[in-house]
C-alpha positions in Angstrom: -77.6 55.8 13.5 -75.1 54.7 16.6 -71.5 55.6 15.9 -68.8 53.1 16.0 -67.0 53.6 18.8 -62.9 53.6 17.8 -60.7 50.6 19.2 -59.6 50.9 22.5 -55.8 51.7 23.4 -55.9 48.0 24.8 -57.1 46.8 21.4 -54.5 47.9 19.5 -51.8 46.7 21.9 -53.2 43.0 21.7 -53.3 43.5 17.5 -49.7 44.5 18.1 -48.7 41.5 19.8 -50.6 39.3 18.0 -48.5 40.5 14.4 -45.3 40.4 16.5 -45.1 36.7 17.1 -46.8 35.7 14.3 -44.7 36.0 11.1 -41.2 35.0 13.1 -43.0 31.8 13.9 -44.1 31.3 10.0 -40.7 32.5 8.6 -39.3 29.8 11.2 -41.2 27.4 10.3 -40.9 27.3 6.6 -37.0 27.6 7.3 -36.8 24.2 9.2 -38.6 22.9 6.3 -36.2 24.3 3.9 -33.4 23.1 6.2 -34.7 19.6 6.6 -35.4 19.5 2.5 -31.1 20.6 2.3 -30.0 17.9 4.7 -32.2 15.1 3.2 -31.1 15.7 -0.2 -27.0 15.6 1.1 -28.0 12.2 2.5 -29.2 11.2 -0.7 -26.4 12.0 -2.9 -23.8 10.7 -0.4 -25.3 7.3 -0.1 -25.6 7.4 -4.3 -22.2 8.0 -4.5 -20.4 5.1 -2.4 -23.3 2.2 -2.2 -20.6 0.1 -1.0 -18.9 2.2 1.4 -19.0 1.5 5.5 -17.5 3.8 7.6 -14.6 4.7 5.3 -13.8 1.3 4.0 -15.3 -0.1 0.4 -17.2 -3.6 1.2 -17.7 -5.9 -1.9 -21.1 -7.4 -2.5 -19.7 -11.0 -1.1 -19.0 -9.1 2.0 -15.3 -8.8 1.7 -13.1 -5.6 2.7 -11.1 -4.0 -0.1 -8.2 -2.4 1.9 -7.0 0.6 0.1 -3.1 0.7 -0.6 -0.9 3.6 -1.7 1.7 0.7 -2.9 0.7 1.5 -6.8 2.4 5.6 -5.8 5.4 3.9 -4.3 8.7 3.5 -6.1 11.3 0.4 -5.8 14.1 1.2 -2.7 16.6 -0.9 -2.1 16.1 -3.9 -0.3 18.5 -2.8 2.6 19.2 0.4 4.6 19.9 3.1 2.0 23.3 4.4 4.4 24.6 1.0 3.1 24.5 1.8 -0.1 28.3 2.5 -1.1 29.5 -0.8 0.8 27.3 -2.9 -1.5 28.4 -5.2 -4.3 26.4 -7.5 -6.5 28.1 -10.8 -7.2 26.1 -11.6 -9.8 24.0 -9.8 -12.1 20.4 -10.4 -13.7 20.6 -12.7 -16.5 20.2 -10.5 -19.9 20.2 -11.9 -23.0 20.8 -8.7 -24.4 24.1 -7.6 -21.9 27.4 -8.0 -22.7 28.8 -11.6 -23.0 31.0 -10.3 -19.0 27.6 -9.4 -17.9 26.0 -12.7 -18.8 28.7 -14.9 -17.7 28.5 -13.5 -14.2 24.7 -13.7 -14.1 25.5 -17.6 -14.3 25.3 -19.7 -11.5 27.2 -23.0 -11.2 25.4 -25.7 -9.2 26.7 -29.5 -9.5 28.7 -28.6 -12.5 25.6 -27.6 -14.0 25.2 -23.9 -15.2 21.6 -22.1 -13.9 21.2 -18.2 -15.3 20.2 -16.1 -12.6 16.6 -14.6 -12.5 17.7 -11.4 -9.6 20.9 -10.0 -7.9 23.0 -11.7 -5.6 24.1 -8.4 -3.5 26.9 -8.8 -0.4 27.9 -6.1 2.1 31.1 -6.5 3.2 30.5 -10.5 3.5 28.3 -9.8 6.5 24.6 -10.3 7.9 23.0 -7.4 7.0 19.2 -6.6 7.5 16.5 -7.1 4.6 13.7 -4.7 4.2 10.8 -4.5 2.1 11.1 -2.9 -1.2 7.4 -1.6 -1.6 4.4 -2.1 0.4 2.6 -5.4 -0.1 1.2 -8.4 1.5 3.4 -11.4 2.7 2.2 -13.7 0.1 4.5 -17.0 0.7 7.6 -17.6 3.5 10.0 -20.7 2.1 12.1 -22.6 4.9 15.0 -23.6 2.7 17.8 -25.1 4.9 20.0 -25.8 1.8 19.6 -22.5 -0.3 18.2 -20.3 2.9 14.9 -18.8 3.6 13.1 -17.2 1.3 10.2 -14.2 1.5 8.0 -13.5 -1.6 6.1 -9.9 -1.0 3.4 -9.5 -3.4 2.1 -5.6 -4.4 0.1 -3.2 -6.9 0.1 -3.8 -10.0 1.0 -7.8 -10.1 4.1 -6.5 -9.2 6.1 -8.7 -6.9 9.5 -9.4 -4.7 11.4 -12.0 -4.0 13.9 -12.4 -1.0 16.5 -15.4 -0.9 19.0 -16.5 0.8 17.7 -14.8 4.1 17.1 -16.6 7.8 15.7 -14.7 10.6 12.7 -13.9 9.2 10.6 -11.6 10.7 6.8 -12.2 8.5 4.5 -14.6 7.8 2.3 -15.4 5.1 -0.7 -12.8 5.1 1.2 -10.1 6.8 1.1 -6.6 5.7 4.2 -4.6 5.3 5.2 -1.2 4.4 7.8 0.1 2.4 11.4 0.4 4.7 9.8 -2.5 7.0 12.7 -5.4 8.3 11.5 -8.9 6.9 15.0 -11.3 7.5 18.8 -10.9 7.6 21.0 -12.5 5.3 22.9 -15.8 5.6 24.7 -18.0 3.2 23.6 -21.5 2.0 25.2 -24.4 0.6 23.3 -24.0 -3.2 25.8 -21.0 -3.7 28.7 -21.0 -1.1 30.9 -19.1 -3.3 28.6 -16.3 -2.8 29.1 -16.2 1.0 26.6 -14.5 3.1 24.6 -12.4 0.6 20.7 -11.6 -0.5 19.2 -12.9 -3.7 16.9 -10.3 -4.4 14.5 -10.3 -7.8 11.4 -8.5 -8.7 8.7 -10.4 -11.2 5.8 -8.7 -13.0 3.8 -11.2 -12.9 4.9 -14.1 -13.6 8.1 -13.3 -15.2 11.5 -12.1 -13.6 12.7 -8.4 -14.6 16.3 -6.9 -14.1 15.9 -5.0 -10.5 18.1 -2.7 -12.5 15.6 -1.1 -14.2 13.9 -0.4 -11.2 16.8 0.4 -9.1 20.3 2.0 -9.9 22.6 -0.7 -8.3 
């Protein structure tokens, strides 16, 4: 019987080397596929969850952009720089069924004898020009040249909410333009519908299509 001869010391090196690279290369391997498996799924979900969204912005299945807006977090400010807030007066009030009879008669407006209740506030600063800012964020949504009652800018925003401007020249938008909260829009001026009024800003808010006291937005 012929003995087996025992594995050379060269032998076992090469067995050595041959188990040394061998299981880093499978542990490798199956962790690229576990990697890979990780990444796709991610992918997955995130598309899932905005099928309409393009680099940040939401697009509508027509193709139209919907532009976010924090307007529906915003609160009424005054239409004007809030340092001129203790020179203000308001010449007339909102029109209130419910106010006292003082209140009501100077919410009315006397044009060519005829009386016209007023749907805002006519506010004055000192009888001079002053500058008109937006009230909340919006979107320019109509600019009136009125020669005989002054300009006029109407700022729609969130919520069917909406502002209205009168009584203003200067002005500074157009229609379509967006504008943030604080922006300048016009200054005021005086017109010939209400000359008693001098220069001054009509300023009323709507919801919708019906005009609300700015009062019980703003504390005037």
């Amino acid at each position: 019987m012929r003995e087996e001869k025992p594995n050379s010391p060269s032998q076992m090196k090469t067995n050595k080397k041959a188990k040394s690279w061998f299981w880093p290369v499978v542990y490798s391997g199956i962790a690229i596929v576990f990697v890979g498996m990780i990444w796709g799924y991610t992918a997955l979900i995130k598309d899932d969850a905005n099928p309409e969204q393009v680099d940040g912005i939401d697009k509508a299945g027509s193709g139209d952009l919907i532009v976010e807006t924090n307007a529906s977090k915003e609160s009424f400010k005054y239409p004007f720089a809030e340092s001129l807030l203790n020179d203000v007066a308001i010449l007339q009030d909102y029109y209130d069924m419910e106010a006292d009879e003082s209140m009501r008669e100077n919410a009315l407006l006397v044009f060519n004898q005829t009386y016209v209740t007023n749907t805002g506030v006519s506010i004055s600063i000192e009888g001079k020009p002053f500058e008109v800012v937006a009230s909340m964020s919006g979107v320019v949504e109509e600019v009136v040249t009125d020669v005989f009652s002054g300009d006029e800018v109407v700022i729609s925003h969130a919520d069917g909410m909406k502002t209205v401007y009168g009584s203003v020249s200067e002005v500074l938008v157009k229609e379509g333009d967006e504008v943030a909260q604080g922006d300048p829009i016009a200054t005021t001026t005086q017109n010939e519908w209400n000359p008693t009024a001098g220069v001054h800003l009509l300023f009323e808010i709507y919801e919708g299509e019906e005009p609300v006291n700015p009062k019980t937005h703003l504390a005037f």
